[in-house]
C-alpha positions in Angstrom: -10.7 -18.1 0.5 -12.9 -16.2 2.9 -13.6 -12.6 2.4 -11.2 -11.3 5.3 -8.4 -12.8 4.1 -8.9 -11.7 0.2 -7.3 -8.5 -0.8 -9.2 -5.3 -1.1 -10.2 -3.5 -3.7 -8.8 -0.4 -4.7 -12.5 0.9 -4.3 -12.4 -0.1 -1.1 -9.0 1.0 -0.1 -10.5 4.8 -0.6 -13.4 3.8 0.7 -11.7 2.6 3.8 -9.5 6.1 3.5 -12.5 8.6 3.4 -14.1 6.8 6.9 -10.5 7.3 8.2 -10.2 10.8 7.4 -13.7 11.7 8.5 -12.9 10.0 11.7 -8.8 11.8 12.2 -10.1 14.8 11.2 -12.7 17.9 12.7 -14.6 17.8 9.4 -17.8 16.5 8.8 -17.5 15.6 5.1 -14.9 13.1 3.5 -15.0 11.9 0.1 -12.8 10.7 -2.9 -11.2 8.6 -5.7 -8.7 7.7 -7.9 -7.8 8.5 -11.5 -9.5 6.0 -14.3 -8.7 7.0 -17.9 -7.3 10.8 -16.5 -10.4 11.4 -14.4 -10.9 11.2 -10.8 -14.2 9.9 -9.9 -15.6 10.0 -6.7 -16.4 6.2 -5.1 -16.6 7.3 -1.6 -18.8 9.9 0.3 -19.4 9.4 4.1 -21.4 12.4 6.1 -23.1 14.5 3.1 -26.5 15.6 4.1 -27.8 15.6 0.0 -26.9 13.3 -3.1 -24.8 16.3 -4.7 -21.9 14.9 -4.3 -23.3 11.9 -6.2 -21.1 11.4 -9.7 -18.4 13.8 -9.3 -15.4 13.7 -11.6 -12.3 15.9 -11.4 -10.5 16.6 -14.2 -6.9 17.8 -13.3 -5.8 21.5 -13.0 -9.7 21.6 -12.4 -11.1 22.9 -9.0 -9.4 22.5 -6.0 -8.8 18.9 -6.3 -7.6 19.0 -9.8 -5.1 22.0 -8.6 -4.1 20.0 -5.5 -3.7 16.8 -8.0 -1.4 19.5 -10.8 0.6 20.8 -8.0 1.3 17.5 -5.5 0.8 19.3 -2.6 -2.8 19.9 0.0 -4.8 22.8 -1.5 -7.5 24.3 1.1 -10.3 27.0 0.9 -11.9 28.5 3.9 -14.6 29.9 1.2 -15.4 27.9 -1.5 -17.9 29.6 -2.9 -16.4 32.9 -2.9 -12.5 31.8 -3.7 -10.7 33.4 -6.5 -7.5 30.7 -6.5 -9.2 27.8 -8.2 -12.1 27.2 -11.4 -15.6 26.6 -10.3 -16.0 23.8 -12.8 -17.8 21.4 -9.7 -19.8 24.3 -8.0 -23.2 22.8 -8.6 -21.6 19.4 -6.9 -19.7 21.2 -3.9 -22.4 24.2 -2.9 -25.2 21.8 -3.9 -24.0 19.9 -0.6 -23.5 23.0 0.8 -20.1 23.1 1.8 -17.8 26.4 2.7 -14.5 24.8 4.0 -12.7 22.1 1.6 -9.5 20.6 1.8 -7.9 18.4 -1.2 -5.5 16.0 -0.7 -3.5 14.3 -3.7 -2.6 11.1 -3.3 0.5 11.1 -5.3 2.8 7.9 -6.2 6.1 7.7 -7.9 5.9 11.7 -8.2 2.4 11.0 -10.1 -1.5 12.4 -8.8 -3.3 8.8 -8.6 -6.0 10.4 -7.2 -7.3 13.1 -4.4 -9.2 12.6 -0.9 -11.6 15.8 0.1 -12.3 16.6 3.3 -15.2 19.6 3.8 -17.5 21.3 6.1 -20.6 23.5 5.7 -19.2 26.2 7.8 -16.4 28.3 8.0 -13.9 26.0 9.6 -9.9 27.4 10.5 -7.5 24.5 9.2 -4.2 24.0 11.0 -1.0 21.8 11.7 -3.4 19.6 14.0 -6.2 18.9 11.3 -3.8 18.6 8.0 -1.1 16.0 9.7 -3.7 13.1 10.5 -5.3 14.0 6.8 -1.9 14.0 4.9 -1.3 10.6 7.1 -4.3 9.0 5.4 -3.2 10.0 1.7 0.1 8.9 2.2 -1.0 5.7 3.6 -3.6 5.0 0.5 -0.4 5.9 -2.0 2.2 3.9 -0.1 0.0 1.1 -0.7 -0.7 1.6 -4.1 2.8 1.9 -4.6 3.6 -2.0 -2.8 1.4 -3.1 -5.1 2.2 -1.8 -8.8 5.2 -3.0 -7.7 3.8 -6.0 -7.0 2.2 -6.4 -10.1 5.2 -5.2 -12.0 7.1 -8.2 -11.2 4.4 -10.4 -11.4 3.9 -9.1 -15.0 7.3 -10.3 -15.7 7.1 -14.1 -14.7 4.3 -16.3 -16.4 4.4 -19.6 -15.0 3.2 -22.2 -17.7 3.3 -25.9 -17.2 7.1 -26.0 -17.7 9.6 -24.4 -15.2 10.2 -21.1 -14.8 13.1 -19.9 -16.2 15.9 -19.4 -13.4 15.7 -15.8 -13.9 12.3 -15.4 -13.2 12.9 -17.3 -10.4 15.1 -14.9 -8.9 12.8 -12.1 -9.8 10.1 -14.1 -7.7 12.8 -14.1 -4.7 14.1 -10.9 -5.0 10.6 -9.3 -4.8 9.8 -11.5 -2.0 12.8 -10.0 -0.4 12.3 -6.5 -1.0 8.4 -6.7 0.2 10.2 -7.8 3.8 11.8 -5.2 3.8 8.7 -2.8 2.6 6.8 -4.4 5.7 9.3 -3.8 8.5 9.6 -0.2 8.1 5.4 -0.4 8.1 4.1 0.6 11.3 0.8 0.4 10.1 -0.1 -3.7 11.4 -3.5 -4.1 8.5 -0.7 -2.4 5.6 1.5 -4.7 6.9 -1.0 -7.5 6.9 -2.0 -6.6 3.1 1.6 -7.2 2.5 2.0 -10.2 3.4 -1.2 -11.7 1.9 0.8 -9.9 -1.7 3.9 -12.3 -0.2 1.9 -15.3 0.1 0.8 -15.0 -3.5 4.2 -15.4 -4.3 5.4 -18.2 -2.8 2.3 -19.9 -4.0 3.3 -18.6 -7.6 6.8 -20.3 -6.9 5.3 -23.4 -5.6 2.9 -23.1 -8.8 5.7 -22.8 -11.0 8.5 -24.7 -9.6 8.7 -28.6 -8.8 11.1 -29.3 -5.9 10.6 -33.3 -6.2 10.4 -34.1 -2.7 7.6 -33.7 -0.1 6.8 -31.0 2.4 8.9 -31.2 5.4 6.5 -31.0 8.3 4.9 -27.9 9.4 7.6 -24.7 10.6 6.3 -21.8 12.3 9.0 -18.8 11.7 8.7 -15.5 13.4 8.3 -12.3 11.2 12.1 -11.2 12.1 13.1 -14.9 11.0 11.8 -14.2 7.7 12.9 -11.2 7.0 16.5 -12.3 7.4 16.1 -15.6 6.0 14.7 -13.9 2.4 17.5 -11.4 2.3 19.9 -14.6 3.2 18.3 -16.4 0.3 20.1 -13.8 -2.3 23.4 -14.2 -0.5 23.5 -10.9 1.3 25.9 -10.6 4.1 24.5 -10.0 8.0 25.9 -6.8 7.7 24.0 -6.2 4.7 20.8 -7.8 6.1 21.1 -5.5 8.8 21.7 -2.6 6.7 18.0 -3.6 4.6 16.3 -4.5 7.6 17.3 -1.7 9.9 18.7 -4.7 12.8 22.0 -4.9 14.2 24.8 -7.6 12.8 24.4 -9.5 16.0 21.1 -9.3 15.8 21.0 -10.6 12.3 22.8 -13.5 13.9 20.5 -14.7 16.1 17.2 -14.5 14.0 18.9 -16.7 11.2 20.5 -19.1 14.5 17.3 -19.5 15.6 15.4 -19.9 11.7 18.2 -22.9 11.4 17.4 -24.5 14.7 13.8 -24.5 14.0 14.6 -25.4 10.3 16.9 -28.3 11.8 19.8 -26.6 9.6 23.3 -26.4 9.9 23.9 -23.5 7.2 21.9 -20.9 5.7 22.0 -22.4 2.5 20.4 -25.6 3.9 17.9 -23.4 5.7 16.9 -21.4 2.8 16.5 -24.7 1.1 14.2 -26.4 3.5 12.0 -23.1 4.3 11.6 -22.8 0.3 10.5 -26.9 0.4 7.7 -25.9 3.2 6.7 -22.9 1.7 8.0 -20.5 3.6 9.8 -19.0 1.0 9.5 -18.4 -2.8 
């Protein structure tokens, strides 16, 4: 598999953050990292003029990171040096680089700090609505990741595919999490999150093609749209148009017409049969 298909690390998911938020943002500095074994260290550092910054780790309820981290919300200091609201544990990192303005942002999943993005400048800098919406965006897009895939992972932790089938149970797990990450990925508007999702969904059909023999061949090659999908998964556990509509945010008629056209394509004359045929080309787990 070539490296721009493979799935990034979570390494360089912040790394990949901190450019972002150097770019959305007036400040000069960007850096961060998530938590590993209660500490946040710092992988990524993009516009520091000295190595200070080099080997930071924030302990939480610790400086304004570990405060931002304690109490889920942004924390900023127009004075760093001089502010009486947080410790000074990481002064020799932060005014070693010099920096007066700093703005903490938690990335926070399931209610939980998984980490903190900074944002600084060397002057006195004023912070408002303009500068803290793009830099919440980019937390909230790092943790809304993070969150597709623990849930991901969770499920996958529960099926282990051995050289016998997998239980029928499991197998539902496998297309009820297939399922639920269409439905993740069409209230995305972010097209490279929703690209990383569906590279998570491709694992899993391959997992139930791993895992379970259909005894026939592929069909020949099907080409369904993104819409088609999405209805055709949710169809696959038996839910209603109406319901599909409900998941998927689509009109019932709507609904109607992307499975129509899934079964012509499919050359079906039910769901059922379509859902059966999609699952022997791989198009569904």
């Amino acid at each position: 598999m070539s490296t721009s298909t493979e799935m990034e690390s979570e390494t360089e998911l912040v790394a990949r953050a901190v450019r972002e938020l150097a770019q959305r943002t007036r400040f000069p500095v960007a850096f961060g990292g998530l938590i590993d074994e209660g500490v946040v260290s710092v992988t990524s550092i993009v516009g520091n003029r000295t190595h200070s910054l080099d080997g930071l780790r924030v302990r939480p309820e610790r400086g304004l990171g570990g405060r931002a981290m304690m109490e889920l919300r942004p924390r900023m200091t127009s004075d760093y040096g001089s502010s009486q609201q947080i410790t000074h544990d990481y002064d020799v990192f932060v005014l070693g680089e010099g920096l007066r303005t700093l703005l903490a942002l938690p990335i926070v999943v399931s209610g939980r700090p998984r980490g903190v993005l900074y944002a600084g400048a060397w002057d006195r800098t004023p912070v408002g609505g303009v500068t803290t919406a793009p830099a919440m965006q980019v937390a909230q897009s790092v943790a809304e990741e993070l969150r597709v895939r623990d849930e991901v992972e969770r499920r996958l932790r529960s099926v282990t595919p051995s050289s016998a089938s997998v239980p029928p149970r499991h197998r539902e797990e496998l297309r009820e999490s297939f399922a639920e990450l269409r439905s993740i990925a069409a209230s995305v508007d972010d097209a490279d999150l929703r690209a990383r999702i569906a590279q998570v969904e491709q694992r899993l059909v391959m997992l139930a093609d791993d895992a379970v023999s259909t005894g026939t061949g592929p069909i020949p090659t099907i080409h369904l749209s993104r819409r088609e999908t999405d209805v055709l998964a949710c169809a696959a556990l038996g839910a209603t148009n109406a319901e599909i509509g409900g998941q998927l945010g689509l009109r019932e008629g709507t609904v109607k017409a992307y499975l129509g056209t899934a079964m012509s394509k499919l050359d079906a004359s039910t769901r059922h049969a379509a859902v059966a045929k999609a699952r022997r080309a791989g198009l569904l787990p």
